[in-house]
Backbone as numpy.savetxt, mean C-alpha at the origin, in Angstrom:
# Nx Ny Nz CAx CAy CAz Cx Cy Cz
5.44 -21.47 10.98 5.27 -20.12 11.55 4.08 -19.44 10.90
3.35 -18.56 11.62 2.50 -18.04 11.09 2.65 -16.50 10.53
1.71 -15.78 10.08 1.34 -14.80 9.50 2.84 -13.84 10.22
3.76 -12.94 9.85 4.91 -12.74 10.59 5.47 -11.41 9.38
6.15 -10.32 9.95 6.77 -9.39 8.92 8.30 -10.17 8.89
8.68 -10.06 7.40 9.92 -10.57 7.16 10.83 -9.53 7.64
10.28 -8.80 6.94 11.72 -7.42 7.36 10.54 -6.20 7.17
11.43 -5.19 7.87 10.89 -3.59 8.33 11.59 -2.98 7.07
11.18 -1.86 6.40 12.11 -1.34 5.04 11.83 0.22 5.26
12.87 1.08 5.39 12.53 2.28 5.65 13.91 2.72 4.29
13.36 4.47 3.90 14.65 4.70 3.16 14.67 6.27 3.49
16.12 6.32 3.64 16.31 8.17 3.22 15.83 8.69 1.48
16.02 9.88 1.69 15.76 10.42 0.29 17.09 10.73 -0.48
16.48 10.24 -1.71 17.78 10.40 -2.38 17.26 10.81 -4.05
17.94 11.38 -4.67 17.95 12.08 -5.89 17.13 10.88 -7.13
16.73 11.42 -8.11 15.90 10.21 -9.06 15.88 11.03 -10.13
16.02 10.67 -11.26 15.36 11.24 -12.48 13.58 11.16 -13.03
13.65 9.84 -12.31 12.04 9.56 -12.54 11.05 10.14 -11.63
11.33 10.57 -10.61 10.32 11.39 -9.66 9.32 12.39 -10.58
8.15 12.86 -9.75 7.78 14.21 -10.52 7.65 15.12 -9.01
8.47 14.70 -8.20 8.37 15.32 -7.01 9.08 17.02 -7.18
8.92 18.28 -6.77 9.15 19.09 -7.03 10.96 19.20 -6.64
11.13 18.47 -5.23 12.32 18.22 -4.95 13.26 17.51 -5.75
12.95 17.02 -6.99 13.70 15.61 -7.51 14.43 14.52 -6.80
13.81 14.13 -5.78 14.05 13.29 -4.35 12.89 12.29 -4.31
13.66 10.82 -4.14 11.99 9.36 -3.74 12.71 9.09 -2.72
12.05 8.39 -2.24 11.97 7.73 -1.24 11.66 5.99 -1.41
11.57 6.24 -2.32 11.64 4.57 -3.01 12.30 3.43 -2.48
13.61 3.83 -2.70 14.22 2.68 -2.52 14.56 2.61 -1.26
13.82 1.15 -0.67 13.54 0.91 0.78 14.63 0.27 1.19
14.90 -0.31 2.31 16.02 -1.39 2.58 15.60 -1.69 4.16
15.67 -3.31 4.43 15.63 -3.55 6.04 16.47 -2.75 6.73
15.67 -3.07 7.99 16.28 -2.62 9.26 15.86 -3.26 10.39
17.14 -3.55 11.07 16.87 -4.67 12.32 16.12 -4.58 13.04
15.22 -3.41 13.54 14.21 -2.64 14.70 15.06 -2.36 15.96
13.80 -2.24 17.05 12.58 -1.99 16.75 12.31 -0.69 15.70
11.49 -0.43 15.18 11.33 0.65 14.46 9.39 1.08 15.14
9.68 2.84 15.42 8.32 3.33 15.81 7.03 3.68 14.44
6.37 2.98 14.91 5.23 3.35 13.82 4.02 4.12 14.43
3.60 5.01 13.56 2.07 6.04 13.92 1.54 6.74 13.03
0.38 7.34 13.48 -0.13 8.04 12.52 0.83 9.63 12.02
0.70 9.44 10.69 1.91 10.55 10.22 1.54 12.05 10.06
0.03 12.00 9.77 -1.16 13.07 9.63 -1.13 13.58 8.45
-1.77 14.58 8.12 -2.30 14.89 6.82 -1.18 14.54 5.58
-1.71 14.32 4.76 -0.74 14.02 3.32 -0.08 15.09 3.14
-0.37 16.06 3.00 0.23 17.03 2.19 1.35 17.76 3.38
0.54 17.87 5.02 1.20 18.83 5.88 1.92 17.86 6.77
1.39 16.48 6.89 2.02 15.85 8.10 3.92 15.21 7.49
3.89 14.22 8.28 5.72 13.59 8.42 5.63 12.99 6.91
4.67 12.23 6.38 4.53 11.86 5.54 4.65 10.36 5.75
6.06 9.35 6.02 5.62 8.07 6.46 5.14 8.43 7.77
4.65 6.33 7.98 4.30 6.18 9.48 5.41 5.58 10.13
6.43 5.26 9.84 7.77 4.82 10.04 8.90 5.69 10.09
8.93 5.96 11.71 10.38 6.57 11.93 11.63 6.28 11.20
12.10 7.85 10.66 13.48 7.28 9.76 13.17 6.89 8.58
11.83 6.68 7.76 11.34 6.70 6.56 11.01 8.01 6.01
11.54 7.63 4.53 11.22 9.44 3.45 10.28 8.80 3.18
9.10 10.22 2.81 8.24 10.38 1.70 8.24 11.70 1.02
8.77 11.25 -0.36 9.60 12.58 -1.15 7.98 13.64 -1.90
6.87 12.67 -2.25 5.77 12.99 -3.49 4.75 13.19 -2.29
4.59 14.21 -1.47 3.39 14.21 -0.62 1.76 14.31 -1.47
2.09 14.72 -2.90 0.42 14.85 -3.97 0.18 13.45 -3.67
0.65 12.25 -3.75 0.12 11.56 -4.34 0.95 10.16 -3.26
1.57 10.33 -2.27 2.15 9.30 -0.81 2.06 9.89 0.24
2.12 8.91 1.00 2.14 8.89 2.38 0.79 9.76 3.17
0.92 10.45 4.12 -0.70 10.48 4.96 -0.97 9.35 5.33
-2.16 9.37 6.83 -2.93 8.75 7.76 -3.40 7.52 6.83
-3.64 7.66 5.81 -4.49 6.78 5.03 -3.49 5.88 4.29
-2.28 6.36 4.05 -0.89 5.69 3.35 0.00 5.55 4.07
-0.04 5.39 5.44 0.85 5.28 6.20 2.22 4.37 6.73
1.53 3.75 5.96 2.13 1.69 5.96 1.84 1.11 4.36
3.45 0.79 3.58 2.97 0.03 2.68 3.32 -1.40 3.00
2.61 -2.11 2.79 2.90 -3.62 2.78 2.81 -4.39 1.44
3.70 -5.60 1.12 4.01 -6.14 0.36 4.53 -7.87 0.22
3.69 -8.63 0.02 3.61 -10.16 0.42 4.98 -10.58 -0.14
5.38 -11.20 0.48 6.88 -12.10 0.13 6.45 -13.12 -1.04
4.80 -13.81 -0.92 4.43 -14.42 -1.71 4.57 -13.82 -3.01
3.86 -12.66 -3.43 3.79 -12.19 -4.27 5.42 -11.91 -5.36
6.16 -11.09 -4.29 7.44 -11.07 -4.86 8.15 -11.92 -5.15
7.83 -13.30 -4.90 8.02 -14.91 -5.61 7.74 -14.85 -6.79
6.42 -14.37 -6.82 5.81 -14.29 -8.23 6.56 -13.83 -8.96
7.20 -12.50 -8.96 7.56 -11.65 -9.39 9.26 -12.03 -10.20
9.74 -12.81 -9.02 10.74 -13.29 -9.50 10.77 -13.99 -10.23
10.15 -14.68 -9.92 9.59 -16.24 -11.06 9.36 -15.28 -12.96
8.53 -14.33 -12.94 8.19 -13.84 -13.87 9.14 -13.39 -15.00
10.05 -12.29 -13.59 11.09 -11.60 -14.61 12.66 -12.29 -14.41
12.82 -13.06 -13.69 14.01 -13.68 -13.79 15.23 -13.44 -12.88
14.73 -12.13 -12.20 15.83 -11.57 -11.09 14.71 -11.38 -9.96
16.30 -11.50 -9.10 16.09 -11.26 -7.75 14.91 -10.27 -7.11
14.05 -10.47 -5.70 13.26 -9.30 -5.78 13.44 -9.20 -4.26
14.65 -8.54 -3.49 14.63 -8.37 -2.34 13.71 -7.82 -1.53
13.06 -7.86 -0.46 12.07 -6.93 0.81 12.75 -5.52 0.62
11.88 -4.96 0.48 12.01 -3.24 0.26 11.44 -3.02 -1.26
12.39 -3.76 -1.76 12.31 -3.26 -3.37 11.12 -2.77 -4.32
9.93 -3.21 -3.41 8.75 -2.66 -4.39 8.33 -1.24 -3.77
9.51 -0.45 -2.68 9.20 0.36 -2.21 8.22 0.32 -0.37
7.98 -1.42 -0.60 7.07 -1.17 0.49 7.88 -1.15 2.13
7.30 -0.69 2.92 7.76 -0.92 4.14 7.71 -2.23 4.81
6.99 -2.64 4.53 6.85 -4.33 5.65 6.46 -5.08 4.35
7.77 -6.27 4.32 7.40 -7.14 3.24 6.64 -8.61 4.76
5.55 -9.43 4.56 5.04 -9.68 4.92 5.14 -11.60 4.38
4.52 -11.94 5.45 4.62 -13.32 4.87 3.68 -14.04 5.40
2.83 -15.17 4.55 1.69 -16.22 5.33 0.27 -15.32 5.29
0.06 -14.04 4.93 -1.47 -13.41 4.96 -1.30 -12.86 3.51
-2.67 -13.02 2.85 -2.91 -12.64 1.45 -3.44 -11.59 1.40
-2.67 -10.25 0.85 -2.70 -9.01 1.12 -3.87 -8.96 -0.23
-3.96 -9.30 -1.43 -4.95 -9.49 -2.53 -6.44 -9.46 -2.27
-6.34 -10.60 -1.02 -7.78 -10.95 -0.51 -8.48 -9.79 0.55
-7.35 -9.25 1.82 -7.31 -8.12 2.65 -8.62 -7.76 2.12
-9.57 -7.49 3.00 -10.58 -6.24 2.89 -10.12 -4.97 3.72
-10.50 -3.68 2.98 -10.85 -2.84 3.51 -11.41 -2.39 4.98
-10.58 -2.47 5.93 -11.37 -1.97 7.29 -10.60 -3.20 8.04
-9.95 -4.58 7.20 -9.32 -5.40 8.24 -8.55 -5.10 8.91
-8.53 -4.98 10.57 -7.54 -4.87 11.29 -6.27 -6.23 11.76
-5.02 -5.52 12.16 -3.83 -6.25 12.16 -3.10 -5.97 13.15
-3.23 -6.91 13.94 -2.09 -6.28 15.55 -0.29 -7.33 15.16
0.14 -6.16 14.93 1.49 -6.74 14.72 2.50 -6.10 15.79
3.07 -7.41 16.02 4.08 -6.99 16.87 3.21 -7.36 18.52
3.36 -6.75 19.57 3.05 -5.96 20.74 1.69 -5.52 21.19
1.90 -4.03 20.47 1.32 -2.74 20.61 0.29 -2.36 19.21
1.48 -2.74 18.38 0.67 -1.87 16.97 -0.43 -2.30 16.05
-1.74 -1.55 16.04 -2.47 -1.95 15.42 -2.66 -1.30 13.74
-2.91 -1.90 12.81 -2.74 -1.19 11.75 -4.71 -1.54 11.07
-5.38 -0.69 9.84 -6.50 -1.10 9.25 -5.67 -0.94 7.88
-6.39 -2.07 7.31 -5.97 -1.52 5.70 -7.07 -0.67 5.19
-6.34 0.21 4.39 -7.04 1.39 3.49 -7.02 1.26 2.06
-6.36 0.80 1.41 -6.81 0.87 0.00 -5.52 0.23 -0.78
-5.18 0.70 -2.31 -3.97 -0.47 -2.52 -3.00 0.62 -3.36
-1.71 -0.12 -3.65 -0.86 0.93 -4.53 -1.46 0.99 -5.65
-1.61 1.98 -6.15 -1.19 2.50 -7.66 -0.23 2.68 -8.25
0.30 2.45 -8.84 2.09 2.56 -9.68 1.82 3.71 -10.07
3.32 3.86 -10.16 3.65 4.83 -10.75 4.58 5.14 -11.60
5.45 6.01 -12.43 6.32 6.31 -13.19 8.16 6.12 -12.48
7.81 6.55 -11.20 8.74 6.33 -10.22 9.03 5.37 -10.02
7.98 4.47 -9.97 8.29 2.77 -9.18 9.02 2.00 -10.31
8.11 2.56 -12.01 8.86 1.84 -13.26 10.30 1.98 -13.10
10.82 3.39 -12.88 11.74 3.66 -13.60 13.00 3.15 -12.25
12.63 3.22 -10.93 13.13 2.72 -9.97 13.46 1.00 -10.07
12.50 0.30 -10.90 12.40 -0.97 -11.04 13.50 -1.78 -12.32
13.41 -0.23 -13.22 14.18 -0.85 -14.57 13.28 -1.58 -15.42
12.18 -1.85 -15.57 11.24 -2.73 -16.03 10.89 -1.75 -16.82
11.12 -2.14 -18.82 10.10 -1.48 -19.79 8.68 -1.82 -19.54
7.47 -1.19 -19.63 6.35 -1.10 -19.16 5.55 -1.60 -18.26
6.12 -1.14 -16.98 6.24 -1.84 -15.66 4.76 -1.45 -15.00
4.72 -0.35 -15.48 3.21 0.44 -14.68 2.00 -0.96 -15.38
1.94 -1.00 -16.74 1.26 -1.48 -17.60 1.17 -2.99 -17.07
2.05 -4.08 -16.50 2.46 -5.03 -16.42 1.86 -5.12 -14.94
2.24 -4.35 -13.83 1.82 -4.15 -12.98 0.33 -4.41 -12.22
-0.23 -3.41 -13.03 -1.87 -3.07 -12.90 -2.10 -4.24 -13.40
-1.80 -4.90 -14.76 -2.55 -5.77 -15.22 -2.91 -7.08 -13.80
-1.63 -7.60 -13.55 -2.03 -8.70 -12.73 -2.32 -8.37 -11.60
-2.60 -7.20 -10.95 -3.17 -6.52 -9.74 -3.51 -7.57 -8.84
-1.40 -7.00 -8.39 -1.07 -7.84 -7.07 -0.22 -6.64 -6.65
-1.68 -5.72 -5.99 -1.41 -4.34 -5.85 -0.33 -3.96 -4.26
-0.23 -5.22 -3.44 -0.21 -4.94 -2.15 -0.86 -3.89 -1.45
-1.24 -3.65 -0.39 -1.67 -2.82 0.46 -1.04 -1.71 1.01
-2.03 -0.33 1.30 -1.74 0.96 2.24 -3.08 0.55 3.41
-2.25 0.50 4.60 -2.46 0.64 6.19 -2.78 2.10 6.73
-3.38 2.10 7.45 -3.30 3.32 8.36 -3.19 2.98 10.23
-2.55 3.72 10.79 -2.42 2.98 12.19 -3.50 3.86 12.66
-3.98 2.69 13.68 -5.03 2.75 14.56 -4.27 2.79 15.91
-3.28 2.31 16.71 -2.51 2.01 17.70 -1.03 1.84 17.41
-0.66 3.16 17.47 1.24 3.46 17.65 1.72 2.20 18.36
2.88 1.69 17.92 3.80 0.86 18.45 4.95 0.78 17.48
5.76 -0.14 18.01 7.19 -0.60 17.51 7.17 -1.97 17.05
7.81 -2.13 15.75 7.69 -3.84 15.10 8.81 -3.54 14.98
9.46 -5.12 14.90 10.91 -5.71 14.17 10.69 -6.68 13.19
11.86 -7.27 12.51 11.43 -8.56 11.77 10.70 -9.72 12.54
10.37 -10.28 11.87 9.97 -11.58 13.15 8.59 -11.40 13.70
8.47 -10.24 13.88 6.76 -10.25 14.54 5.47 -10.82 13.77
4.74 -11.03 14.45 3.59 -11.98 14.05 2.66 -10.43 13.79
1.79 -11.48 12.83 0.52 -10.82 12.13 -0.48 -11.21 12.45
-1.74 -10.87 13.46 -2.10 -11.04 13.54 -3.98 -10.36 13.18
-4.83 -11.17 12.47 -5.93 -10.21 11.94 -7.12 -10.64 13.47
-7.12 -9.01 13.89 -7.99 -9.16 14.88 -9.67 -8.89 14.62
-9.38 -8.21 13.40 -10.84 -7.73 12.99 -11.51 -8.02 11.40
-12.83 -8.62 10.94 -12.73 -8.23 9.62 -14.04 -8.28 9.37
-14.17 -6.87 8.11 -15.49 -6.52 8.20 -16.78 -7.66 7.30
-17.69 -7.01 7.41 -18.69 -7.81 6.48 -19.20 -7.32 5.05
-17.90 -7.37 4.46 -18.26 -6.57 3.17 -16.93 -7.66 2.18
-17.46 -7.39 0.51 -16.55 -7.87 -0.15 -15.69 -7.08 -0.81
-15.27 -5.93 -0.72 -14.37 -5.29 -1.24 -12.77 -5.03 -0.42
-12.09 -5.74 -1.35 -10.61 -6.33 -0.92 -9.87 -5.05 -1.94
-8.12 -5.66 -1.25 -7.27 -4.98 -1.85 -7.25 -4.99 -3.52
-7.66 -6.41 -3.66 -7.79 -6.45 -5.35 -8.60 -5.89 -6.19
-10.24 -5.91 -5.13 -11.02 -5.05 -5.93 -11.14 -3.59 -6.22
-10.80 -3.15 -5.19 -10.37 -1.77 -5.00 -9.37 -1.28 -5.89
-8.53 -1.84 -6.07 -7.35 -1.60 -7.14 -8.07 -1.90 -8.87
-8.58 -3.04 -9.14 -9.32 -2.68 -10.36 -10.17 -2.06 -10.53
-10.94 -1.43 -9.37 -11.84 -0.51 -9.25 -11.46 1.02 -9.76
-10.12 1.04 -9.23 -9.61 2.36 -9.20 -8.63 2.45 -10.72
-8.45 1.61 -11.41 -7.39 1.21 -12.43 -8.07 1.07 -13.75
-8.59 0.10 -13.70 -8.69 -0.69 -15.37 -10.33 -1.37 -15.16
-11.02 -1.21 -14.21 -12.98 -1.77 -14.39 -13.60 -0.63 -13.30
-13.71 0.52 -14.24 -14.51 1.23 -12.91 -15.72 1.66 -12.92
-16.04 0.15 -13.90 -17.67 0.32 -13.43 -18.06 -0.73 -11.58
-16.52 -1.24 -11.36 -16.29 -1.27 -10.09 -16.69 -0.68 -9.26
-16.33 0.66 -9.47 -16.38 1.34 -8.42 -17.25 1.65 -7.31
-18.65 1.98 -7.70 -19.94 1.77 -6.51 -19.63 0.62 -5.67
-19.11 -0.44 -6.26 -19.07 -1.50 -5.11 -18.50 -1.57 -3.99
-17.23 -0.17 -4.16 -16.06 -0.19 -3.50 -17.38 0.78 -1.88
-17.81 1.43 -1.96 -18.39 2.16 -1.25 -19.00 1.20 0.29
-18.88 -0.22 -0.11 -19.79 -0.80 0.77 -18.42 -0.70 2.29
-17.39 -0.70 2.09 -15.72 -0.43 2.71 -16.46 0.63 3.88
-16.95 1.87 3.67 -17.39 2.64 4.46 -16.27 3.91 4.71
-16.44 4.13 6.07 -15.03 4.53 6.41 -13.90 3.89 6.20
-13.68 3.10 5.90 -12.36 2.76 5.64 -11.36 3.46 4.45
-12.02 3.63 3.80 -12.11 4.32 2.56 -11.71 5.30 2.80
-10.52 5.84 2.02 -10.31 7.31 1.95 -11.19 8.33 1.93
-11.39 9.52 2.28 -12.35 10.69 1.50 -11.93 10.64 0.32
-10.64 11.04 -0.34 -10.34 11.55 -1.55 -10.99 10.41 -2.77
-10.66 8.98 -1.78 -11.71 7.88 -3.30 -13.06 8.31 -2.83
-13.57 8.23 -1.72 -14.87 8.31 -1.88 -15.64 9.43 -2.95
-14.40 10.50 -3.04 -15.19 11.69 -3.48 -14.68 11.09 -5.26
-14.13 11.00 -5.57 -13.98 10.11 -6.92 -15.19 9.28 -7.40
-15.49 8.12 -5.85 -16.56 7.34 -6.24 -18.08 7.92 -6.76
-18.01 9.12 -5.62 -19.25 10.15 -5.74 -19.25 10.46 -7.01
-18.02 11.15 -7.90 -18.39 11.85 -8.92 -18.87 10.75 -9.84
-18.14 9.95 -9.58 -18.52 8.79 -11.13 -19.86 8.10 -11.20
-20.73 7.81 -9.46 -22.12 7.17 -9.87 -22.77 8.92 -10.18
-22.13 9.90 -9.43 -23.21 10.96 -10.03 -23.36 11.22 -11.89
-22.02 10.58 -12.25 -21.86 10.55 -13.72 -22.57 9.93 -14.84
-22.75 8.37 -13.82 -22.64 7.33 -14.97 -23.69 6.39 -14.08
-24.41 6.86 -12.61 -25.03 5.73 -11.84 -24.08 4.48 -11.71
-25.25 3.58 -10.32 -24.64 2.40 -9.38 -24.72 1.19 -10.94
-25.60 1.18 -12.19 -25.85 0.04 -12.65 -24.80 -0.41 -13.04
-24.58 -1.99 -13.96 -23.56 -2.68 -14.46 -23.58 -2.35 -15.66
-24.08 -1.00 -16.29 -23.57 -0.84 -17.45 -22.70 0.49 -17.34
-22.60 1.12 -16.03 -21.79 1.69 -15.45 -20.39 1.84 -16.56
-19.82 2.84 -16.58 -18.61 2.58 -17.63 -17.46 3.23 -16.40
């Protein structure tokens, strides 16, 4: 079988100690659902629905969900890894993402690649997770953020280009991909732990958030495009 979502993961909101959400409410903890489930653009971060997945919370609008975070995805491969690492189980949902995914290397993903899944729905990837304090403390893992970033196997944030409905089972298909080298991985060490990265990330274009671009701006206005860049 090819490139295919394992499962759809949506969650209500529910209470956390680890949030820094003003509500003390995540949305974290994901769990399948049989479909179809509607996906679209959710609109602004701060004012819109927040997911792009009907029947999905997003509790932390500073810092989730929006047009640009609309879709998290998360490789089944990867969460192999994961298991393998720490010794327990790592069910679809659990890293919070919405579509755990299988057969496409979300690591490699560039920026601006498009994905017709399902039908109807087209998705671009936009940029990658950042951990957080939430995800640690949701995870149970002592220094999970730290552990995390390091092996930056960040999975991907989507934004939809074309509303539709996915279930499990649907195929992945990459209809588009640009001519540039900045992937989910680089982007994430770009933004994390090497950001003298960062100018590189710019070649993405639009794909690219405003809010990194304007990050990227401040830092070559800081420190310039060279490789001694800090």
């Amino acid at each position: 079988m090819g490139p295919h979502l394992i499962s759809v993961n949506v969650a209500a909101a529910t209470p956390s100690e680890h949030t820094d959400a003003e509500s003390g409410v995540t949305g974290i903890g994901k769990r399948p659902v049989p479909g179809p489930v509607r996906v679209f653009a959710p609109g602004d971060k701060a004012t819109g629905l927040g997911s792009g997945l009907e029947g999905d919370a997003i509790c932390d609008r500073r810092h989730h969900g929006g047009d640009h975070q609309a879709v998290y995805a998360y490789a089944r491969e990867d969460l192999d890894l994961w298991e393998r690492e720490l010794g327990r189980d790592m069910p679809g949902g659990l890293f919070g993402e919405n579509f755990t995914t299988s057969g496409i290397d979300l690591n490699t993903a560039r920026l601006g690649d498009r994905w017709r899944v399902g039908a109807d729905l087209v998705l671009e990837v936009a940029s990658a997770r950042i951990p957080c304090r939430t995800f640690q403390g949701a995870l149970g893992e002592a220094g999970w953020v730290r552990r995390f970033t390091r092996e930056a196997r960040p999975g991907a944030y989507l934004r939809v280009i074309q509303e539709g409905s996915v279930s499990p089972g649907d195929p992945i298909e990459v209809i588009h991909r640009p001519d540039h080298d900045v992937t989910v991985q680089l982007w994430f060490r770009a933004f994390t732990t090497e950001r003298a990265l960062l100018p590189r990330t710019l070649a993405a274009g639009a794909a690219m958030e405003p809010a990194a671009h304007e990050t990227v701006r401040r830092y070559v206005e800081k420190y310039g495009t060279g490789a001694g860049a800090r």
